[in-house]
C-alpha positions as CSV (number, residue, x, y, z in Angstrom):
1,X,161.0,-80.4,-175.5
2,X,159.3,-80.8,-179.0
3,X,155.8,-82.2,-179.3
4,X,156.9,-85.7,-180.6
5,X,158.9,-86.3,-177.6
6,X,156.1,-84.5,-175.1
7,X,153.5,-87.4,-176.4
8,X,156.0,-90.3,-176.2
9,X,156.7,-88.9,-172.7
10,X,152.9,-88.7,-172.0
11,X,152.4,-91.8,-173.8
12,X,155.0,-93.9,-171.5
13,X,153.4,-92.1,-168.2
14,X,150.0,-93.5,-168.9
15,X,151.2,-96.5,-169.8
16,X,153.1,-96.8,-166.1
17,X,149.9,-95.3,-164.3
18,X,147.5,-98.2,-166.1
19,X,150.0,-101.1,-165.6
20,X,150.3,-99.8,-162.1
21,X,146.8,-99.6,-161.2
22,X,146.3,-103.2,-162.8
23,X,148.7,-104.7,-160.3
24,X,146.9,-103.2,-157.4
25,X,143.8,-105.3,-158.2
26,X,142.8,-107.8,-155.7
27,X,140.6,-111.2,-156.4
28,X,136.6,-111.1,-155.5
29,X,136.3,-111.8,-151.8
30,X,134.1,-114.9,-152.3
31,X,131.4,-115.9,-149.9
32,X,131.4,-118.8,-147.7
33,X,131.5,-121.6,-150.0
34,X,130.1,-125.4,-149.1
35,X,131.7,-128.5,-150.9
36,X,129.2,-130.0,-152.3
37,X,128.7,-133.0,-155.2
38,X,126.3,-135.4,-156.4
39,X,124.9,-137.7,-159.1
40,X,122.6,-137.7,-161.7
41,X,120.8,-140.4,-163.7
42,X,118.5,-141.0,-166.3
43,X,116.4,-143.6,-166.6
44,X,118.0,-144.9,-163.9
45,X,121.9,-145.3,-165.1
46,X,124.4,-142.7,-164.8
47,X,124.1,-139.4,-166.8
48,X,127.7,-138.6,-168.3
49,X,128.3,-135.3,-169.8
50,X,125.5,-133.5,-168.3
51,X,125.5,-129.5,-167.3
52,X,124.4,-129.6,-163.0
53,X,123.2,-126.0,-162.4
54,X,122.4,-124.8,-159.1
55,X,120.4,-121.7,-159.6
56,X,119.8,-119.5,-156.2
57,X,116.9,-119.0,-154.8
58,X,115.6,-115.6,-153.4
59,X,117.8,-115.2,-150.3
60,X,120.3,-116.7,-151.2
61,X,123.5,-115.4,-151.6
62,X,126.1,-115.7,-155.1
63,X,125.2,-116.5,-158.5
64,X,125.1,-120.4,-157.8
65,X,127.3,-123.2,-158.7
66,X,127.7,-125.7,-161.8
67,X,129.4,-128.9,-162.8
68,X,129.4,-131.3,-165.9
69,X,128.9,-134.8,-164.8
70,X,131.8,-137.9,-165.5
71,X,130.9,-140.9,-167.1
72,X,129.8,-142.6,-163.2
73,X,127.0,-139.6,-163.9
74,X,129.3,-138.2,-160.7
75,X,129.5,-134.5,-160.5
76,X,131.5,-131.8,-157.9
77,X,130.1,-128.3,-158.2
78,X,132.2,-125.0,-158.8
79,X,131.5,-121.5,-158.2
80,X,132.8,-119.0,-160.1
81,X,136.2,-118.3,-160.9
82,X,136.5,-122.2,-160.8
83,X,136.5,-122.1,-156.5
84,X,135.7,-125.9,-155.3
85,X,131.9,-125.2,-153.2
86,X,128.9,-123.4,-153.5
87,X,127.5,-121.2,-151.4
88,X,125.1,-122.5,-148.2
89,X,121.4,-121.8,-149.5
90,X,118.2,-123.2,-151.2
91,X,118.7,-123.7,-154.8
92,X,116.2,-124.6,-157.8
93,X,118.5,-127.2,-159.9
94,X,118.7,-127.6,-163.9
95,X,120.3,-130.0,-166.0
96,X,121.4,-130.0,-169.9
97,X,122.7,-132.4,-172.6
98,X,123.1,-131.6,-175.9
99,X,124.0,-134.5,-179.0
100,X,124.4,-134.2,-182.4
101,X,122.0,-136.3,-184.7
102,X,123.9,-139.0,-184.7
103,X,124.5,-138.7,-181.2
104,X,127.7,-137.7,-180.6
105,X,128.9,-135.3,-178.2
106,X,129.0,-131.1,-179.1
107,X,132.4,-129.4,-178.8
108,X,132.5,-127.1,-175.3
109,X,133.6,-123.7,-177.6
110,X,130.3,-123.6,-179.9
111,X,126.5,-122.9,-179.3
112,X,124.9,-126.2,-179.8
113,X,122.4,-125.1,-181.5
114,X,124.3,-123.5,-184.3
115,X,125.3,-126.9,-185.5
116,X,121.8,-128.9,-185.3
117,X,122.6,-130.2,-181.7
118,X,120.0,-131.2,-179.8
119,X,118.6,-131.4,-175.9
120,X,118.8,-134.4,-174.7
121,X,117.4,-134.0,-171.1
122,X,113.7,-133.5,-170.9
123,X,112.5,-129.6,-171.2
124,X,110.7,-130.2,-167.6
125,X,114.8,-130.2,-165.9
126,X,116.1,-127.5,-168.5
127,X,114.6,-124.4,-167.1
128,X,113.4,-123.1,-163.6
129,X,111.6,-124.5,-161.9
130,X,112.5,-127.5,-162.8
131,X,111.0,-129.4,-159.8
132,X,114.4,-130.7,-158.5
133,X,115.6,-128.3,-155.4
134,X,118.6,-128.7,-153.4
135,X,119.1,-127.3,-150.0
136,X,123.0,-126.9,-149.2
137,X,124.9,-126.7,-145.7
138,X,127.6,-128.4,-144.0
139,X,125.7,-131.1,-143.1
140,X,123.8,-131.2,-146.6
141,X,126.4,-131.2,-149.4
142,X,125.4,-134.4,-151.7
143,X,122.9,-134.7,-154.2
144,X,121.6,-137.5,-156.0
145,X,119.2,-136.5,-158.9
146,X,117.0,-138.7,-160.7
147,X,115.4,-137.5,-164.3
């Protein structure tokens, strides 16, 4: 065997090895996960287009939840991976909004920022803590927020 056709042989073997260990892989066992939804308002009317995110608190397990409210200011959290719930635990919430100047809305695929958007929700909700908490279990999963 020459040495051209000794590195298209080895070539083609690590190429069956990597594609085999790729179909091996198996999905993220996820933890126990709550449905849970809410509302949020402003001012007292509904909040469309607004980021929900449920950030955990220490003890609790998974990297929380978020959602992006509809035009009722209605929102269903999602874990990761896009999995319907969140997991059961006490949770510091945040919310953001960002418009452009003349107050339309900011494509999903850019940093708002980068194109002169700005935050709409007041800083006190943007960051933790926030001062809005959520506490989810089965008998505990809806949330009505009021900025």
């Amino acid at each position: 065997m020459n040495r051209r056709s000794f590195n298209l042989v080895s070539l083609f073997n690590l190429f069956i090895f990597t594609l085999a260990g790729c179909t091996g892989a198996t999905e993220p066992k996820l933890p126990e996960l709550i449905p849970a939804m809410g509302t949020v308002s402003v001012d007292d009317k509904p909040a469309a287009g607004v980021t929900v995110r449920f950030v955990p608190k220490t003890g609790t397990p998974g990297n929380g939840s978020s959602a992006v409210t509809d035009e009722k200011g209605s929102f269903v959290l999602n874990y990761i991976n896009g999995a319907a719930g969140i997991p059961p635990g006490a949770y510091d919430v945040t919310f953001s909004k960002f418009e452009m100047p003349d107050g339309s809305a900011v494509s999903q695929d850019i940093q708002p920022e980068s194109v002169g958007a700005k935050q709409v929700i007041p800083n006190q909700y943007t960051n933790v803590p926030s001062g809005k908490e959520a506490n989810v279990s089965a008998e505990s999963d809806f949330f009505e927020f009021k900025l």
